[in-house]
C-alpha positions in Angstrom: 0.0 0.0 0.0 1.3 3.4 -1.0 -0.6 5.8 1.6 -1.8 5.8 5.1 -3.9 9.0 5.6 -4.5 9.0 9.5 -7.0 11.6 10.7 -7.7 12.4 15.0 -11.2 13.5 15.3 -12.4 15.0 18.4 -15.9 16.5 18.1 -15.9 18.0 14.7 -18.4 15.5 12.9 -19.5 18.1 10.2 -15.7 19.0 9.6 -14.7 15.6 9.6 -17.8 14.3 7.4 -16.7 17.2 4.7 -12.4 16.1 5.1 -13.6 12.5 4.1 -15.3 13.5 1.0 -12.3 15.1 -0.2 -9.7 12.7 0.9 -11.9 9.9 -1.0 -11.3 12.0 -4.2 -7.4 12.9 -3.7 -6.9 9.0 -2.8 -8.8 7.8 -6.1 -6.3 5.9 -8.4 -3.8 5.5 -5.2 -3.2 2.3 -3.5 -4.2 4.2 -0.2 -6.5 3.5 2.9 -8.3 6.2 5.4 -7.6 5.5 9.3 -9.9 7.8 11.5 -8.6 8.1 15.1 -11.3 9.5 17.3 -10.6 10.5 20.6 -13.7 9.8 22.7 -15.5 12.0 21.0 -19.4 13.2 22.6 -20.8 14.1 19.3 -22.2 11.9 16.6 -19.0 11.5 14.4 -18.6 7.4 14.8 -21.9 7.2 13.9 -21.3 9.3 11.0 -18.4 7.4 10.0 -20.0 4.1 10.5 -23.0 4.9 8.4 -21.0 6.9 5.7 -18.1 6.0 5.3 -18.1 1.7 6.1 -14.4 1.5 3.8 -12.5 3.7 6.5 -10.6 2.3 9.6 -12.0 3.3 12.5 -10.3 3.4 16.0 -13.0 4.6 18.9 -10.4 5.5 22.0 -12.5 5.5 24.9 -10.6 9.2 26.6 -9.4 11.5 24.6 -5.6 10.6 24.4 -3.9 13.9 23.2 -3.0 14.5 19.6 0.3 12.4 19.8 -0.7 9.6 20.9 -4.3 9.3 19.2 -1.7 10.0 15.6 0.6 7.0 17.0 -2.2 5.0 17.6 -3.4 5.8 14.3 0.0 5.0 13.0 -0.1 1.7 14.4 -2.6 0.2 12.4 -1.5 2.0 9.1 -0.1 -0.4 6.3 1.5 2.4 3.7 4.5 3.6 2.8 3.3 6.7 3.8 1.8 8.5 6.1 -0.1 11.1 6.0 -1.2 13.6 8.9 -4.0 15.0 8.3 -6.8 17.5 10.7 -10.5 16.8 10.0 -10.6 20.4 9.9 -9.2 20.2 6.7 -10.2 20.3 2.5 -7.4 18.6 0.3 -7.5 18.9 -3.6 -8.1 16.2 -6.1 -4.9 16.2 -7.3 -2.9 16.5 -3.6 -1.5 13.7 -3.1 -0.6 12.6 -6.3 1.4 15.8 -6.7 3.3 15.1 -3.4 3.9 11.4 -3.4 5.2 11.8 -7.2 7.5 14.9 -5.7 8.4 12.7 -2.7 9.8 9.6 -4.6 12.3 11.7 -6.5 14.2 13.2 -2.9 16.4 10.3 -2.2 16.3 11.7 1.6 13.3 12.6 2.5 12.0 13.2 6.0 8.9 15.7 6.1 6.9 16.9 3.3 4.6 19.7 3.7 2.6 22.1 1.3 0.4 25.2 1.3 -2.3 26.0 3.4 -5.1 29.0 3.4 -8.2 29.5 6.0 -11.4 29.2 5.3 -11.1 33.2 3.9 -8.3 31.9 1.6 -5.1 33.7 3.3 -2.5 31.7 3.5 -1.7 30.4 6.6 2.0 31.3 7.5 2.4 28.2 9.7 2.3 26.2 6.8 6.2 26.7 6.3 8.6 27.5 10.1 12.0 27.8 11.1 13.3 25.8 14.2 12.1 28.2 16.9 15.1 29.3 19.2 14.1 30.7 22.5 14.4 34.0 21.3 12.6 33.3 18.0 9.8 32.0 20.3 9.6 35.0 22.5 9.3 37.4 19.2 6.6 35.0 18.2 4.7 35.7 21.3 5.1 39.2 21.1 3.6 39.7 17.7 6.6 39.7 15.7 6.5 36.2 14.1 8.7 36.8 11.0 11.5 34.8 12.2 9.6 32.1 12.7 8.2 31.4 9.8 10.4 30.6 7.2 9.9 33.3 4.7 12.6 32.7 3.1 10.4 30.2 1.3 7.9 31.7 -1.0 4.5 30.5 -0.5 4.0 28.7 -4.0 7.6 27.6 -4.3 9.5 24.8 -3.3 12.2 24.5 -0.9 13.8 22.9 1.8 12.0 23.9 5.5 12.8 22.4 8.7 9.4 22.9 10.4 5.8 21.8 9.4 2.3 22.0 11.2 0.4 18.8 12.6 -2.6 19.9 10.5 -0.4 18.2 7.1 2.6 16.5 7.2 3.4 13.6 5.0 6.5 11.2 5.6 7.1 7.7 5.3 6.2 5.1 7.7 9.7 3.9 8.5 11.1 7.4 9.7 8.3 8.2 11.7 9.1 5.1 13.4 12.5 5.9 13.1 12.2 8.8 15.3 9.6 7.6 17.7 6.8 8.7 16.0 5.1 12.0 18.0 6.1 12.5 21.1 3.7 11.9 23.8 4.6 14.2 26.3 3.0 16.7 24.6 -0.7 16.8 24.5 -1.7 19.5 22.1 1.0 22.1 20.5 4.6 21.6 20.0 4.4 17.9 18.7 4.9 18.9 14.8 7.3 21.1 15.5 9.3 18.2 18.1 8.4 15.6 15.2 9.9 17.5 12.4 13.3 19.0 14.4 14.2 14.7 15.3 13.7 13.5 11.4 16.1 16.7 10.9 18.1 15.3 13.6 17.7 12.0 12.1 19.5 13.1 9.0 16.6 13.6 6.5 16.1 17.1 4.5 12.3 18.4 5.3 10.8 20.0 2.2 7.7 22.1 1.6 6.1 22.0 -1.9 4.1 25.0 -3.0 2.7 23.5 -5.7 -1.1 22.2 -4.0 -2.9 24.0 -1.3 -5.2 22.5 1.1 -7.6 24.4 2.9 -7.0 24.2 7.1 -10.5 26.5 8.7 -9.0 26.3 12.0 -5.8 28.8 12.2 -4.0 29.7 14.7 -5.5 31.1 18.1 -4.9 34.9 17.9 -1.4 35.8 20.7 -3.4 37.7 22.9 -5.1 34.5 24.1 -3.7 33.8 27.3 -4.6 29.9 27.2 -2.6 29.9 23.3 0.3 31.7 25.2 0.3 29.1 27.8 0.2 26.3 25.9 2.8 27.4 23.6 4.7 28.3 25.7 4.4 25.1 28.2 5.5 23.2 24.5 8.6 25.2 23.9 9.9 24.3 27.2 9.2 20.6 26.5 10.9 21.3 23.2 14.2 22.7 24.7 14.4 20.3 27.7 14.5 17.5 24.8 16.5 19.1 22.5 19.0 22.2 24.1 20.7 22.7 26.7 19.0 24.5 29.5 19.9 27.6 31.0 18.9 30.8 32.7 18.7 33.0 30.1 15.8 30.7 28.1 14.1 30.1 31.5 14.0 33.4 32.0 12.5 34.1 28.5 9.9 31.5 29.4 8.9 33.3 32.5 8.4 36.4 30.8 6.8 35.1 27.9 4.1 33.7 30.2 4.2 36.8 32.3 3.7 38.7 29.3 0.5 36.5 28.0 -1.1 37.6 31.9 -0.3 41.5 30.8 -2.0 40.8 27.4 -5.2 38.9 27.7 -7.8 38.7 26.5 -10.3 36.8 24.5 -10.1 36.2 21.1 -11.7 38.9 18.9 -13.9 37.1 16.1 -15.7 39.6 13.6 -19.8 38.9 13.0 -19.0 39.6 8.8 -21.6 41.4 7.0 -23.4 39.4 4.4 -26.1 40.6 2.7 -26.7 37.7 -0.3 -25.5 34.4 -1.1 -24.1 32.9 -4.8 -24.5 29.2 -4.9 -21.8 27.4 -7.5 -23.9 24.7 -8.8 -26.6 23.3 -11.2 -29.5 24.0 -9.2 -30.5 25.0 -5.3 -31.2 22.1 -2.6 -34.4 22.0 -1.3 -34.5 23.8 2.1 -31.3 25.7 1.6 -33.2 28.9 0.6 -35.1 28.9 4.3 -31.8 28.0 6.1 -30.4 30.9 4.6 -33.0 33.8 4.8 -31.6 35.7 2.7 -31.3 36.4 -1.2 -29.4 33.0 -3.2 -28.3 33.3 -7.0 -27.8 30.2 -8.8 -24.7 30.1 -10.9 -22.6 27.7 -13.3 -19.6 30.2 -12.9 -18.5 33.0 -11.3 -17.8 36.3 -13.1 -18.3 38.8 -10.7 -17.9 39.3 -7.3 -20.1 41.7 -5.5 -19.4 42.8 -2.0 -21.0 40.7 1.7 -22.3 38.2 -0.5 -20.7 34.5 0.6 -20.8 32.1 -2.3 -21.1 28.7 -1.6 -19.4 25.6 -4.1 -21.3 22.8 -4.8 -18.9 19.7 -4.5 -20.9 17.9 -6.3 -20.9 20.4 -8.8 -17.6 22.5 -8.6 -14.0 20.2 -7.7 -12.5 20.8 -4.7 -9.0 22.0 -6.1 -11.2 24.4 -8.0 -12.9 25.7 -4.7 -9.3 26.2 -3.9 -8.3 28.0 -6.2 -11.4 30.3 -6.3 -11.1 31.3 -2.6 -7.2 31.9 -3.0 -7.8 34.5 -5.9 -7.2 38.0 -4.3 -10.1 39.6 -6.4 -12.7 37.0 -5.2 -11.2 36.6 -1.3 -10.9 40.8 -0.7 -14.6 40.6 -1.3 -16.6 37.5 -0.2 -16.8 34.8 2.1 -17.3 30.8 1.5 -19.2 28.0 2.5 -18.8 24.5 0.6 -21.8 22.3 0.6 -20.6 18.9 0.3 -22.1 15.9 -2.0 -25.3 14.2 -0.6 -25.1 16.6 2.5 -27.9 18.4 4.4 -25.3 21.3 5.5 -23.0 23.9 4.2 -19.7 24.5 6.3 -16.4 27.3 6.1 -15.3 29.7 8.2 -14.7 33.5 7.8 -12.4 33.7 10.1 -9.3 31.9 10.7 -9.5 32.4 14.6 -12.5 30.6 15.1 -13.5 27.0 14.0 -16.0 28.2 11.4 -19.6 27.7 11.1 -22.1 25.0 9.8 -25.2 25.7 8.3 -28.2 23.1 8.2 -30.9 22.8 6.2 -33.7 20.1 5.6 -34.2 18.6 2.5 -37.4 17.3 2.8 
């Protein structure tokens, strides 16, 4: 088997449900299988699973085990060559993992391959590429001046060598992951990815980012003024340094301050309430129900032209690809003026986010 694509699900069914439809698209044509990881979650996403998707693998953990080792546990039972990481939170393109996998069998050393990833808004995400983050790359981060720590050095579309990726994507084969230990479980959320992809560079395997496939991740990250973001960070990084540096005063000092720092600075995350006056549905014709759901003025269209202002189109799947979604909601002239929702085949809901601080939003609607 060529591909493992390993997906931790906690309480995201609608997110999850709409990742699945896409990954069964990208995988078409590959020898690949779909392991769904789900960490005790209270929602209905088994069931959905179960009912929906009876070819994927799924592992119910009865607690919720922590990203790293729900993804280890995942990895256990995967047969491919390679893995794949992948959030539920996630939209991959048709064409996504054929473009990587071909990329990846011609680097004779490869440890971690990662590519481009926009919010639900279409912005790409600058976490999709980082540098190893020193403790006084980390402090700058936390203080709103991040440029050091993500590798900009990189352009977003191009391809190049990168020595940190996020947990949301991450392909590598099955051997180094094992190789290196897989994700370390002393972390429980944050700071895995970034201890995952710093010991396959310690390993002696060259980390690469390819620019040329984006993926759509609705859930950025948490905005630094969010004192439980700081923490957390923060509480990774010294994780991070007691593994891999030396200790010393100077960095626990930095640490102290950091989290000092987050105290001085709280406060909750700001999420905007967008203006949206009219929707533009991408498809062949309009679902029964959605009009209601909506309450608001929908246009049916087979294209898009133009792009008026608070209006939030929504793409079909069924109608409208997924890489050309993509590519739709990472055009400048159709992002600096709309939102996006994506109503995925044989669903009852519509689902994005316009905002990449937030999880997003799902929309239902009855068909009947």
């Amino acid at each position: 088997m060529k591909l493992s694509v390993v997906i931790l699900n906690y309480n995201v069914q609608y997110f999850l449900e709409s990742c699945l439809k896409s990954v069964q698209k990208a995988i078409d044509g590959i020898e690949a299988e779909i392991i769904v990881v789900d960490n005790n979650s209270s929602d209905r996403s088994c069931d959905m699973v179960k009912t929906h998707f009876p070819d994927v693998v799924l592992i119910e953990n009865k607690e919720n085990s922590g990203f790293s080792k729900g993804n280890n546990i995942g990895e256990s039972q995967a047969k491919g060559e390679y893995l794949c990481i992948l959030n539920p939170d996630t939209i991959v393109a048709e064409d996504t993992f054929k473009i990587l996998l071909e990329f990846a069998n011609g680097i004779e050393n490869l440890g971690v391959l990662g590519c481009r990833l926009v919010d639900g808004t279409g912005h790409f995400l600058p976490e999709s590429k980082r540098n190893i983050p020193k403790p006084n790359v980390a402090l700058k981060k936390l203080l709103g001046k991040p440029q050091s720590y993500y590798a900009t050095q990189i352009e977003e579309e191009a391809i190049g060598e990168v020595p940190i990726f996020v947990g949301a994507f991450m392909i590598l084969k099955k051997e180094v992951y094992n190789e290196v230990g897989g994700f370390d479980e002393d972390y429980f959320m944050y700071g895995e990815d970034v201890d995952l992809s710093y010991k396959v560079l310690k390993a002696g395997y060259d980390n690469y980012y390819n620019g040329n496939t984006t993926i759509i991740h609705y859930k950025g990250e948490s905005t630094l003024k969010d004192l439980n973001y700081a923490k957390r960070f923060y509480g990774a990084m010294q994780i991070f340094y007691k593994k891999h540096f030396k200790s010393n005063f100077i960095f626990n000092s930095l640490v102290w301050l950091g989290i000092r720092g987050a105290y001085l600075m709280r406060s909750e995350p700001l999420v905007a309430k967008n203006r949206i006056d009219s929707y533009t549905l991408v498809s062949k014709d309009i679902p029964r129900g959605l009009k209601e759901a909506l309450n608001k003025p929908i246009t049916q269209v087979t294209s898009i032209d133009t792009v008026e202002e608070y209006t939030e189109i929504i793409f079909d799947a069924e109608y409208v690809t997924y890489k050309s979604i993509i590519e739709h909601i990472s055009n400048p002239e159709i992002n600096n003026k709309a939102f996006f929702k994506i109503l995925p085949k044989n669903a009852n809901f519509i689902i994005g986010s316009n905002s990449s601080k937030n999880r997003g939003e799902v929309i239902h609607f009855k068909k009947d």
